[in-house]
C-alpha positions in Angstrom: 0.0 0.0 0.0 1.1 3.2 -1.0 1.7 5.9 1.4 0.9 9.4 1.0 2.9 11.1 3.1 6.0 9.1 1.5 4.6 10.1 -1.7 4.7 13.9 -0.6 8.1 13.6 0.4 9.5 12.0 -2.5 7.8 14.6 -4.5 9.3 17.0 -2.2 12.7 15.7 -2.3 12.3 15.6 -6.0 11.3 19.2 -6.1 14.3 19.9 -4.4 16.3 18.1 -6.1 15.2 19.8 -9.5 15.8 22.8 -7.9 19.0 22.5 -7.1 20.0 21.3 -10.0 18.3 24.2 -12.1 20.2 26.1 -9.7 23.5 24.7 -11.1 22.2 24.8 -13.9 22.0 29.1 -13.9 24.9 29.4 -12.0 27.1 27.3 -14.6 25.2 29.4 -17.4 26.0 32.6 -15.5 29.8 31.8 -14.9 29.8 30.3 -18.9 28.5 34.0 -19.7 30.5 35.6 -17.6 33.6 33.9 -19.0 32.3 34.5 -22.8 32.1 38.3 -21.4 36.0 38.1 -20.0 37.2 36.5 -23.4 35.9 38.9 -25.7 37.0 42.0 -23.6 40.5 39.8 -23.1 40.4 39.7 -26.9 39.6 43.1 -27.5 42.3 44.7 -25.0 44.3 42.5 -27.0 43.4 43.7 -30.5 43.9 47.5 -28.7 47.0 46.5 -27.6 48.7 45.2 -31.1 47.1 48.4 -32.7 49.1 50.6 -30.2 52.0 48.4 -30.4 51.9 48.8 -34.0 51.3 51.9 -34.2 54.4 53.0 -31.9 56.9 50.9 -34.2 55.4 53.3 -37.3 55.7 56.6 -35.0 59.0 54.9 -34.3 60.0 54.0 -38.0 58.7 57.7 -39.5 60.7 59.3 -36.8 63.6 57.5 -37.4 63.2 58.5 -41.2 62.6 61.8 -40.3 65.9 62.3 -38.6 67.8 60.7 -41.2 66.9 63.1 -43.7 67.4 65.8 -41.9 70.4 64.8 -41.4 71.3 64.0 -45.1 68.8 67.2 -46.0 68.5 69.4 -43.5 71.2 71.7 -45.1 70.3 72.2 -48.7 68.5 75.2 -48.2 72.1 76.7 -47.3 73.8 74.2 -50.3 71.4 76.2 -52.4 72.1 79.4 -50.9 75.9 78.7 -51.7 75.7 77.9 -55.6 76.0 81.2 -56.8 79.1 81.7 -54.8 80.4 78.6 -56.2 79.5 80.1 -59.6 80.9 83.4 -59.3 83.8 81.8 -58.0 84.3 79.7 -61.2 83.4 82.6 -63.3 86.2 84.8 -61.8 89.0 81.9 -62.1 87.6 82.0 -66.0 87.7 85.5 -66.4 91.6 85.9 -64.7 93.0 84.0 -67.7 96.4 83.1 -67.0 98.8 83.5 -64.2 101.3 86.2 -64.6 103.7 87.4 -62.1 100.9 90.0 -60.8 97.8 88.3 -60.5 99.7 84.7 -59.8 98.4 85.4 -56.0 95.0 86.7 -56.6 94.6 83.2 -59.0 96.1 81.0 -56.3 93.5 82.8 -53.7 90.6 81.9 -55.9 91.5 78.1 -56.4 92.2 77.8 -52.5 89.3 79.4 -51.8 87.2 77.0 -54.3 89.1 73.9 -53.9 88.1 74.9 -49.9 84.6 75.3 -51.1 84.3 72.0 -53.3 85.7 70.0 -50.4 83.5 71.5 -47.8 81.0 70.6 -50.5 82.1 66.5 -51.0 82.2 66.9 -47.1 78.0 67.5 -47.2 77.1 65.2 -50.0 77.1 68.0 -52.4 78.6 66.4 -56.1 78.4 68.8 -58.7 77.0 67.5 -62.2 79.8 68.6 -65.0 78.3 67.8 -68.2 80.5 68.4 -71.0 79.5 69.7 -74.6 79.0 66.6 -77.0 76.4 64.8 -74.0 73.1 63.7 -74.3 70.7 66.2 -72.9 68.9 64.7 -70.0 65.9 66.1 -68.8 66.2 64.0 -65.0 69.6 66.6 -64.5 69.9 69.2 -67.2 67.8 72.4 -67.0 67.7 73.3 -71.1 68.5 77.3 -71.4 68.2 77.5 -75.1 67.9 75.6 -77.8 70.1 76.4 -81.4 70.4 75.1 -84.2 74.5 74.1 -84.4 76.0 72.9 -87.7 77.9 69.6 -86.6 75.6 68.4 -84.2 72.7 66.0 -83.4 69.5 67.2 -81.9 69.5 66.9 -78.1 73.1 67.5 -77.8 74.7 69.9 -75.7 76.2 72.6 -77.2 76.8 74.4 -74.0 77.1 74.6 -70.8 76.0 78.2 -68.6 76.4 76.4 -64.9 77.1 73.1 -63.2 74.3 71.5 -61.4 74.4 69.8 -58.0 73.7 66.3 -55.9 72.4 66.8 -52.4 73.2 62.8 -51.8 71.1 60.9 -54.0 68.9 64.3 -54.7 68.9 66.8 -57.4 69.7 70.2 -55.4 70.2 71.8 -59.0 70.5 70.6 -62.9 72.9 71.6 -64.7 71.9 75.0 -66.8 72.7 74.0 -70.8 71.9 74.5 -73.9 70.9 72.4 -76.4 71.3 71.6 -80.4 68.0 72.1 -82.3 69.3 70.7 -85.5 66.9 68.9 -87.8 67.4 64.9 -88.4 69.2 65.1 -92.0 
């Protein structure tokens, strides 16, 4: 014969049982959220953390490349400045002709004084560019002053040359100021 009140109190025990187990149940479902909620702010502190670390070593990089051309750059506003002494210079060691027993000092003054002047260039990574007549014109290094037709040559020669252009290290500071044969194909 069945008993009620054992009946009740399995059904109780059962109840409770359930309970408890639903209670699990939640908990373990709020600590599996919870968790889910930890990873993906783990992983996006992570994802913050690489941007900002990569974005330093490019901050790093661009001011590392920064420095170096000032270094290698930084002075060709003064290079440029200098040119037309360097041109005047030349001009007057043309225009001396030469050396005679009264202007043999003022001649040797100019070439120390340029020789000086090219070093201190060479020092700076300032080459000058020397074309000579006979070349190719080249648009990358040669600034074309005129253009005339010269018996004797080929079109896109240079005929002559008005002044030296200039390397800043592996920059044009100044092409070279020439001018060029027109002359037709024959």
């Amino acid at each position: 014969m069945a008993n009620p009140e054992n009946d009740d109190f399995l059904d109780d025990i059962e109840s409770a049982e359930a309970d408890a187990y639903a209670e699990e149940l939640e908990e373990f479902s709020d600590e599996a959220i919870e968790v889910d909620s930890l990873r993906a702010e783990r992983d996006s502190l992570k994802d913050k953390w690489m941007r900002a670390l990569a974005d330093a070593e490019n901050s790093r990089k661009r001011a590392d490349k920064q420095r170096r051309d000032a270094e290698m750059y930084g002075g060709s506003k003064l290079a440029r400045d200098l040119l037309p002494v360097y041109d005047n210079m030349k001009r007057a060691l043309e225009a001396a002709g030469d050396k005679t027993d009264e202007n043999a000092p003022l001649i040797e003054g100019l070439e120390l004084t340029m020789r000086e002047l090219v070093n201190t260039f060479r020092k700076h990574g300032i080459e000058p560019i020397a074309p000579a007549v006979g070349d190719k014109f080249d648009p990358n290094i040669h600034e074309a002053m005129f253009e005339a037709p010269v018996p004797g040559t080929k079109a896109g020669e240079i005929i002559q040359v008005s002044a030296e252009g200039f390397w800043l290290s592996d920059r044009l500071l100044r092409p070279a100021q020439v001018g060029v044969s027109s002359m037709p194909a024959s």
